[in-house]
N, C-alpha and C positions, 0 to 999 in steps of 0.2 A: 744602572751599572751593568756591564756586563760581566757574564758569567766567569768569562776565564780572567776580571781583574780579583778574584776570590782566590784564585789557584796563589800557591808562593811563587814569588819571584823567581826563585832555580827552576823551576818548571815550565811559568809562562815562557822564559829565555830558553829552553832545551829544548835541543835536534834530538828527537828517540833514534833510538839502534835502528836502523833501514834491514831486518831482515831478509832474507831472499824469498820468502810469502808476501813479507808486506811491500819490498818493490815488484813481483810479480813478474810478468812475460809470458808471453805463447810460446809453446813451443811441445815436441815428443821429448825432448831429451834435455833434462835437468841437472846441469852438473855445477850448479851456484851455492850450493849450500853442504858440500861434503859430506853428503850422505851416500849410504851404500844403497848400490845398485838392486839388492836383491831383497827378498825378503823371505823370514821362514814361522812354520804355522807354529800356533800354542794353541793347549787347553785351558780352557777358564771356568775355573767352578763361580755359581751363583749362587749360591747358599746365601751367602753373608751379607748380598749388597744392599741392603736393607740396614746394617750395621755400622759405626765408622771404623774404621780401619783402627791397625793398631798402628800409637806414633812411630817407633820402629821398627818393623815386622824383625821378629826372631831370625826366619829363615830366609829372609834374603839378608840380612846385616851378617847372619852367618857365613850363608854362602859368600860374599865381597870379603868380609875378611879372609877367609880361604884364600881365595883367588887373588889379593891383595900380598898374602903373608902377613896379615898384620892380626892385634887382638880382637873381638868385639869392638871394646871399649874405644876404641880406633877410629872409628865408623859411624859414618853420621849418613843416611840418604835424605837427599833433598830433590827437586825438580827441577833436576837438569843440572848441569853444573854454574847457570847461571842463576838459580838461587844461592847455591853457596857463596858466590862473589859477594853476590847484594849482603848476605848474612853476616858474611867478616865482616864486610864496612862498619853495618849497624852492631854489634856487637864491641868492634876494638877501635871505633874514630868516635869520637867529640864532635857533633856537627858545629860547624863555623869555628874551630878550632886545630881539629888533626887534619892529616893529608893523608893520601895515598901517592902512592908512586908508581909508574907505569913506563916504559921503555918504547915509544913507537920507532914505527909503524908496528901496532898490533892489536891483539882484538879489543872490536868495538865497545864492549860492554862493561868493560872496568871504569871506563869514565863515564860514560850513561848510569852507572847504577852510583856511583858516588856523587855525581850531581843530585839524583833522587834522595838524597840522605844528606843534602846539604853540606855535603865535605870536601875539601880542595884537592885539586890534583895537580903533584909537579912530574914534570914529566923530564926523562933522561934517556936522549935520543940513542937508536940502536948506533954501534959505528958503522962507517962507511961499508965494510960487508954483511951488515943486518945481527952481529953479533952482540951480545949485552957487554956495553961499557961497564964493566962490576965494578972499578975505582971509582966512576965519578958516580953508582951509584952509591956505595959506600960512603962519598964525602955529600950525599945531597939527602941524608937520615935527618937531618932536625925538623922535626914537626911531624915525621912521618911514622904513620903506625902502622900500614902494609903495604906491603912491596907486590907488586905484580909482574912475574915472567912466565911469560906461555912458551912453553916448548912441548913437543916440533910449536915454532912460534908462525901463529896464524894473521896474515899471509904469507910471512917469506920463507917457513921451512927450517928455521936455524935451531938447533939446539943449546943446551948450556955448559958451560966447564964446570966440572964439577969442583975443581979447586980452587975456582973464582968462587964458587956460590958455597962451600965448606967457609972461606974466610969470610962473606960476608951472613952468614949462619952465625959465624964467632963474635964481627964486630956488631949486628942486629941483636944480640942475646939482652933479653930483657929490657929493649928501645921498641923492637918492631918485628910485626909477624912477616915472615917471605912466604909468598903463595907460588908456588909451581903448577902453571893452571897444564894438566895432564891430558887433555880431551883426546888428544891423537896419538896417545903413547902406547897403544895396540899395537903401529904398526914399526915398533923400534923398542918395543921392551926391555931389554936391552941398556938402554939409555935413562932408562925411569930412576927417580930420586928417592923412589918411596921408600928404601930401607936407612936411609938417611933420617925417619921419624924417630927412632930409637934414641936417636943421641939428638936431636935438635926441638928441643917443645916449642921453640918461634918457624919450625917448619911443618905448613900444611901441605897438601899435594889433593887438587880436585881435578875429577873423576867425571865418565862421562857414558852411558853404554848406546850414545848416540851415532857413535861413530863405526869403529868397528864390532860392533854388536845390532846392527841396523835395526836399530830402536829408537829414534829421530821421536817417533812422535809417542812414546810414551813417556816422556821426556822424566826418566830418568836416574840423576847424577851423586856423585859420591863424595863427601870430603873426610880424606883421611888426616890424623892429627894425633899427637900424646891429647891422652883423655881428658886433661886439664883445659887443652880447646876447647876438644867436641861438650865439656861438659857447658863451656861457656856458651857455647853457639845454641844449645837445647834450651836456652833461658830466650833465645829469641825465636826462634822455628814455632812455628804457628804448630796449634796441636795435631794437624793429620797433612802433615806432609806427602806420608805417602798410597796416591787409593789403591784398595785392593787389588783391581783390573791389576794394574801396574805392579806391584808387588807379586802376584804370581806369573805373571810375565817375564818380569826380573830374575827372579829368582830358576826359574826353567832357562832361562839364556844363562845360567853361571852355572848349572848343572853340567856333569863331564862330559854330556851330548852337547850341550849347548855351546862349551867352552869349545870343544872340537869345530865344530860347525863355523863360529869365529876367527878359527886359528886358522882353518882352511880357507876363508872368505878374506882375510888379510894376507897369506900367500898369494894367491890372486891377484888380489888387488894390487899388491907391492910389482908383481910380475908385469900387471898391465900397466904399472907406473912409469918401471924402468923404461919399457921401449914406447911409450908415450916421450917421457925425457929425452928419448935418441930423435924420435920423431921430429920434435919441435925444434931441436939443435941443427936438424938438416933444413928447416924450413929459409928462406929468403924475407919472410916477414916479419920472421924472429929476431931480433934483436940480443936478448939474454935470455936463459931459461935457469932459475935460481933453485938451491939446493932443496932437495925434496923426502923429506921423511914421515909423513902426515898422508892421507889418502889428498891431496890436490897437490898441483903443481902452478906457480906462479911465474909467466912466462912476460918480461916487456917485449912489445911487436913495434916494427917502426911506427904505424898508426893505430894507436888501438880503435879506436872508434872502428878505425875500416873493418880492424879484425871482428871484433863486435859486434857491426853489423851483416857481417858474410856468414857467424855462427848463426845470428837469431835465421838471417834469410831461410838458411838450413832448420828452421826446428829447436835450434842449440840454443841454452839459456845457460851463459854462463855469468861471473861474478866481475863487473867492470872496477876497479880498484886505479882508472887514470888518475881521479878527481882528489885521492891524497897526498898528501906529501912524500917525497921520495918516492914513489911510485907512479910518476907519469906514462903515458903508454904501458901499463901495466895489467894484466886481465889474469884472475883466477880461474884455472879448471878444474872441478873435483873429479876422481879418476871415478870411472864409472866402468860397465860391460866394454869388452873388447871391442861388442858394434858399434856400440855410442862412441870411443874413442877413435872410431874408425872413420864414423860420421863427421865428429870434429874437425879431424884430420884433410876428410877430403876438403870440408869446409874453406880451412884454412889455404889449402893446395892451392884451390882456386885465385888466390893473392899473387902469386909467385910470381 
């Protein structure tokens, strides 16, 4: 017998999440996985490592509420914000019974992680400009126990209305949780739903300091919720979610130095976005360059492959997105240094 006819069935038949590590590439200049360009030092005490961690450290749940506006009790850290995804499923689906609901083209891992828990996924296509149909998700709730909308929504940029998702808050109340997956909302604050937790206990909102907090690889993430969530989600979370390393790390990146440091590295970035966006709009191999609130921009090229090919030749590893749906000739850039965007650029120039 072989090994993997032991595996469940949902598992032998799953396509995993294709990563930007785990597809890989050569290259200097990395802009597949929106991460920030830069990086800044920390102190790490060792005392303790010898010890396990505590399951929610005091002072970093303190400090993210802070930072948050929201209570303690509010506040759940988990690894990365793609453990909280996996955590709602198992927590609030019935496997081989509830659904989740997801809106593509959007991130990969709400349905990766709902396959691994054995739960169906209906799916309610973005509209024609990448916006969330909220009516027809509204009428497509039977079965379903959460909702997933990524805003800025990864890959195409779009945000949410907030009186489209107020009313479906109203008609979800006590059927279904709505997740507002938050990872890129650094760089449009602004626009975040998270004081919307107050009034709504079927709304979560997760969290992410991978992004503009360039901590990718300490991987991580935050889900905020009325306590009656987070208290449910602590019945599943494995007892040391979070290691120490990480927890002082965290916690020094939400401090008012840290937070500064942030606010200034998303200036930045938002700045090198804009005239990245003019760039790409004058280019002749461009096609569309679609709305951009998130540190990447999602550009279709008449070929993408070709374009694809002229970055790697250059060094440039960026995110090919032809191979989905609604996204033909389509290629993600995360906004990186000015020279790395510079590099791209000429990259692309080369096409004209």
């Amino acid at each position: 017998m072989a090994i993997e006819s032991l595996a469940r069935k949902d598992v032998q038949a799953l396509t995993p999440y294709q990563s930007a590590r785990r597809i890989g590439g050569t290259g200097e200049v990395w802009i597949n996985a929106n991460e920030a360009p830069d990086c800044s030092e920390y102190q790490l005490n060792c005392d303790r490592l010898n010890r396990y961690p505590e399951f929610q450290p005091p002072e970093l749940i303190q400090a993210y509420a802070a930072y948050a506006q929201l209570d303690v009790n509010q506040v759940l850290s988990t690894r990365g914000a793609d453990e909280s995804i996996e955590l709602l499923i198992r927590t609030f689906c019935e496997p081989g019974q509830d659904s989740i609901l997801i809106c593509p083209p959007t991130y990969g891992m709400y349905s990766v992680s709902a396959e691994t828990c054995g739960v169906a996924i209906k799916q309610v296509p973005l509209l024609d400009n990448f916006d969330v149909d909220f009516e027809a998700v509204g009428n497509a709730l039977e079965g379903v126990k959460v909702v997933f909308l990524c805003a800025p929504n990864n890959p195409t940029g779009n945000m949410l209305d907030r009186e489209a998702l107020l009313a479906l808050l109203e008609k979800s109340a006590n059927k279904a949780i709505i997740v507002v997956d938050e990872a890129y909302i650094e760089f449009c604050p602004e626009l975040s739903q998270a004081s919307l937790i107050a009034q709504y206990e079927n709304l979560v909102v997760t969290r992410t300091l991978s992004k503009a907090f360039a901590l990718a690889a300490i991987r991580c993430g935050f889900t905020l919720a009325q306590s009656s969530v987070i208290e449910m989600m602590k019945k599943v979370i494995p007892p040391y979610p979070v290691p120490e390393p990480v927890s002082q790390i965290a916690t020094q990146a939400l401090s008012e130095q840290g937070l500064a440091v942030m606010k200034e590295r998303v200036s930045t970035l938002n700045a090198t976005r804009e005239q990245l966006l003019h760039a790409l709009s004058q280019l002749s191999c461009v096609v569309e360059v679609f709305p951009a609130t998130g540190n990447f921009v999602l550009a279709r090229f008449k070929d993408s492959k070709q374009a694809f090919d002229a970055m790697a030749a250059a060094g440039i590893i960026a995110r090919d997105f032809a191979n989905k749906p609604r996204l033909e000739n389509c290629v993600r850039l995360s906004v990186g240094s000015s020279a790395e965007m510079d590099a791209t650029l000429t990259a692309l120039q080369s096409l004209n």
